[in-house]
N, C-alpha and C positions, 0 to 999 in steps of 0.2 A: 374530565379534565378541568383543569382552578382556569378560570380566564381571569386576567389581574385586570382591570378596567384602568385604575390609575394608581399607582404608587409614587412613592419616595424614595429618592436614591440619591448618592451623592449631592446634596445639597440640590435636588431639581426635582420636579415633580414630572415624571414619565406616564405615557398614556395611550392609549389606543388609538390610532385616526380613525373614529367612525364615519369618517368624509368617504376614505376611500376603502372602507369592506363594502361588498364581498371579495371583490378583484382584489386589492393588493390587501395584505397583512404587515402593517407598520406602525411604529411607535412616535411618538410627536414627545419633543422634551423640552422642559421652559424653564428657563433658566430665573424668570422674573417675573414677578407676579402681571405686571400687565401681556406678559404673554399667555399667561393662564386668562386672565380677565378674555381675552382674542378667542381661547381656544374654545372658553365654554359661550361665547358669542355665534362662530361660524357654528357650531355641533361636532366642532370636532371629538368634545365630549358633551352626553347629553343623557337625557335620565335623569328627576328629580336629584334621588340619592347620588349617586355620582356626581352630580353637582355639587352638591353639598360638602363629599370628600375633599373634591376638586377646591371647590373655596378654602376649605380649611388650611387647605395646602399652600394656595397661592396667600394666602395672607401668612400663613408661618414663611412664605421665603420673602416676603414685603418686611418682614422683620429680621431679616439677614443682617440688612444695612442701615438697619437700627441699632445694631449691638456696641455698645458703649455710651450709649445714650443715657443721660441721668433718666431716672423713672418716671418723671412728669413729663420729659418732651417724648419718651419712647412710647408709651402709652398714647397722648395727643396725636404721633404721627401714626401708629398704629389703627389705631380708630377709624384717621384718615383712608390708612388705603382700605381697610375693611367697606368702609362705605364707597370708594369707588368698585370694591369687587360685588355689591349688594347692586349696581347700577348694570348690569351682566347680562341680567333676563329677570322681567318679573313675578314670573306664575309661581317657578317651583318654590314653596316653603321649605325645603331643607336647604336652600341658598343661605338664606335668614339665618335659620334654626344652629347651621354651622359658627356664621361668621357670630353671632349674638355668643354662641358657646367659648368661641374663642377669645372673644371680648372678657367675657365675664371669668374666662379662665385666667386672665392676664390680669385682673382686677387684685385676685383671688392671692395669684405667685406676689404680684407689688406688695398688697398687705401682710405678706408671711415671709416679707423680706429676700425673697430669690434674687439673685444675683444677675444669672445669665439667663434673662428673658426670652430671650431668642430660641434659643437649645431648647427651654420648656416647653414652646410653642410649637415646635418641629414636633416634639413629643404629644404633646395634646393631638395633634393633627394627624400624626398617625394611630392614634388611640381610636380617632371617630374612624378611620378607615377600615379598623378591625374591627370595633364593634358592629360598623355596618353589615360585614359579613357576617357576622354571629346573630345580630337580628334578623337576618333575609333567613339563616336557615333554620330559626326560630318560628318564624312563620311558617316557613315550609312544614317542619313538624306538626304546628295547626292547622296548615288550609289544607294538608294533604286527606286528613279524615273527612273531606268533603266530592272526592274522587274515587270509580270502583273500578276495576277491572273491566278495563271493556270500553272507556268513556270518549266520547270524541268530544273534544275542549276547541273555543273558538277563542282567539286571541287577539290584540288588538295594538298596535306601536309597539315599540319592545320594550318589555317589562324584565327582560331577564340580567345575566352578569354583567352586558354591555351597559344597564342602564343604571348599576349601583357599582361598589368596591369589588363587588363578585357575588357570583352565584342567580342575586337575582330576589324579585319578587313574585310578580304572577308567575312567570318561568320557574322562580324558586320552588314555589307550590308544586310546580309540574314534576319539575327537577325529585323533587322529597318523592311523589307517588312512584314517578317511575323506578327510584333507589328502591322502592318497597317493595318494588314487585311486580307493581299494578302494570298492565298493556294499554297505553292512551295513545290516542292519535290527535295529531294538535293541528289545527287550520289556521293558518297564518293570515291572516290580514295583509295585505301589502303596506296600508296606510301611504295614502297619498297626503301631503306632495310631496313629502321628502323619502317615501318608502323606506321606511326603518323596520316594518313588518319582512320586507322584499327583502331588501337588506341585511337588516341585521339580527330579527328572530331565527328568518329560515337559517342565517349562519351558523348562529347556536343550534340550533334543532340537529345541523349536518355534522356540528364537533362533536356533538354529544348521541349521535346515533339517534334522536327518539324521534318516530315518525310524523311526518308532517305534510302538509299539502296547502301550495301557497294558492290564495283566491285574491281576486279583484275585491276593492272595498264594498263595490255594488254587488256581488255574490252576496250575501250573509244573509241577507232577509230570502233570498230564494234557500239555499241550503239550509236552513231556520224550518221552510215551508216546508221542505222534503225526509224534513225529521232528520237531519246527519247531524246536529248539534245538538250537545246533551245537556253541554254547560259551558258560560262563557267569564272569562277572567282578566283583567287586565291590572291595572296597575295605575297611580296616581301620583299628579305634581301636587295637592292641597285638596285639603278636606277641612271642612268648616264642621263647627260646635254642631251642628243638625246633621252632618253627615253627609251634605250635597257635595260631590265631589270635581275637581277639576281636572280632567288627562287629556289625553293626545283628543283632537277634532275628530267627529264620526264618532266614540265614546258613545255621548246622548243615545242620537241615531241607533247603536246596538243596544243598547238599554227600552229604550220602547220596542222596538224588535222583541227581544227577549221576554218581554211584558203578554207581548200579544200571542207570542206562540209559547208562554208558560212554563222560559228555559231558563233557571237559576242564573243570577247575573253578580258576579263575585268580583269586589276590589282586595288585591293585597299592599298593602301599604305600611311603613314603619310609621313608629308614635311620629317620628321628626318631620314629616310629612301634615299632621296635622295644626291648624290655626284656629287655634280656640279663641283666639280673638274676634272672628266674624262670627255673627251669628246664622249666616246663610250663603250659600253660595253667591248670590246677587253679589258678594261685595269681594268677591275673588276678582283679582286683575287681572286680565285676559292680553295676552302676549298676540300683537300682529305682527307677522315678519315679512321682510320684501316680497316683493311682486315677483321678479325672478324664479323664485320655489316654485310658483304654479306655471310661467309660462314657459320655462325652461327647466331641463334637466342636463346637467353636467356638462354646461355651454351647448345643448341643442336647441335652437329653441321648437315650441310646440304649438305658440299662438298668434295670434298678429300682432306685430310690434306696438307698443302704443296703449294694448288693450287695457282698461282698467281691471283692477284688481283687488280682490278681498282676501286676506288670506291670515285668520284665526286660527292661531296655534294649538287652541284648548277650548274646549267647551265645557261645558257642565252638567254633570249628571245629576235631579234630582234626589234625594236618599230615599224615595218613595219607592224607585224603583232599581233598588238597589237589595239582596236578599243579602248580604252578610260585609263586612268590612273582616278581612283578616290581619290581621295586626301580631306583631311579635307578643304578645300579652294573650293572645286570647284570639276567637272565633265573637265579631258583635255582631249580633244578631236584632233581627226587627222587634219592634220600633227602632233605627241605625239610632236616632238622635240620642233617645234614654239608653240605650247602651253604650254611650259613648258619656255621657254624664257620668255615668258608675265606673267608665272607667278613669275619670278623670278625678274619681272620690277613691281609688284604689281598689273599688269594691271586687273589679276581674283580674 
């Protein structure tokens, strides 16, 4: 089945509530861009990629009530709200990569004389949302020749339809092998604290029939020990010029795991996702979000009031130990970093 994650519709941008799957199935719709700005705040939508849609979205309906604007103030105000929807969340780079597109697409109509800026920009924005889908099952075609018949796959936050326009990234991988054929059995991650593994993997795994078995975050390195994991994939908010990658918290953590018990350790992620601007992950900005995530869960709470709190959204994974970046382009392979310089020379 298509999961639409976020679309366009009647001048509004409609969306999934991932607040509240797996229990209820409902749609959230924002009529204005600072509600969009709200939605991809609380999670109601989340996922790199889907962000990124998401942004593009809410800045084409930030130019709704711009329409009639001569070109130099529609443009200045335009800018405007794109930098407050850039102020959102700061890890995922296809936030940027969106709203910087949309910018430069706007530059692009003003110079060649477009009329109705507005219109073009609805159109831009739903341009990135279809290509997002075509990229994700672009990859899937690549990362799938790295799965066999038989393979039990660990997984980690959700990386699937929910977390782009559709389909998905590491999910998408998955998604491609099992279309082909292959018989995988997928170990979900719950990913504390906001359990999107719990959530919103196992969701997908149950829409789409492919077998799955949810574990505690602290499983993985026992089940690692026991040989049930064959190979693990997940998915990415930002990857730097060396290929250190930034995803969901516990990431790292499964990445030395993997290391020490010798189990292939796979990111999939679109080009829009990477920042070739840093040179290393050291300089990726790491998203803390309130206290409440950890000491509570869906107004219960689980700790003593008061408690102090840490609570990093993302960590980093080395590219050291990282065996392959799957990307719509291609399968990079080690050395991550020179594979990723060649592809930035076109060379893959």
């Amino acid at each position: 089945m298509m999961i639409r994650t976020v679309f366009w519709k009647n001048n509004t941008v409609v969306m999934i509530d991932q607040k509240a799957l797996p229990l209820i199935e409902r749609q959230v719709v924002c009529s204005n861009y600072r509600q969009v700005i709200a939605a991809i705040k609380d999670l109601t939508v989340r996922g790199a990629p889907a962000i990124g849609v998401t942004a593009a979205m809410g800045a084409a309906l930030g130019a709704q009530v711009l329409a009639g604007e001569p070109s130099e103030k529609f443009q200045i105000k335009f800018n405007g709200i794109c930098d407050e929807i850039a102020k959102a969340r700061p890890t995922a780079r296809n936030l940027f990569w969106a709203l910087e597109r949309m910018k430069q697409y706007l530059d692009d109509a003003i110079l060649s004389g477009v009329q109705n800026l507005a219109a073009e920009l609805v159109k831009e924005a739903k341009r990135i949302c279809a290509e997002d889908i075509n990229v994700n099952r672009q990859m899937g075609r690549h990362g799938s020749k790295l799965f066999i018949d038989g393979d039990t796959i660990l997984t980690h936050c959700n990386a699937g339809a929910l977390a782009t326009a559709g389909y998905g990234t590491a999910l998408g991988v998955i998604r491609a092998a099992c279309e082909q054929g292959k018989k995988l059995h997928i170990y979900v991650d719950e990913t504390r604290p906001v359990l999107q593994g719990a959530r919103l993997t196992a969701w997908e795994m149950k829409k789409e029939k492919i077998p799955a078995t949810l574990v505690t975050d602290n499983m993985a390195g026992f089940l690692m020990q026991q040989g049930k994991i064959d190979k693990i994939i997940v998915g990415a908010d930002r990857i730097a010029a060396n290929g250190d990658t930034a995803n969901k918290i516990g990431t790292y953590s499964l990445a030395v795991l993997a290391k020490a018990h010798q189990i292939p350790f796979y990111i999939a992620a679109p080009l829009s996702t990477f920042d070739f601007s840093l040179k290393t992950g050291a300089a990726i900005p790491i998203e803390e979000r309130q206290a409440d995530e950890v000491t509570c869960f869906r107004g219960v709470q689980a700790a003593p009031r008061g408690m102090k709190v840490y609570n990093p959204a993302f960590d980093v994974t080395p590219a050291k130990l990282i065996s392959a970046i799957i990307t719509e382009k291609g399968i990079l392979t080690r050395p991550i970093g020179r594979s990723i310089a060649r592809l930035r020379k076109g060379i893959i």
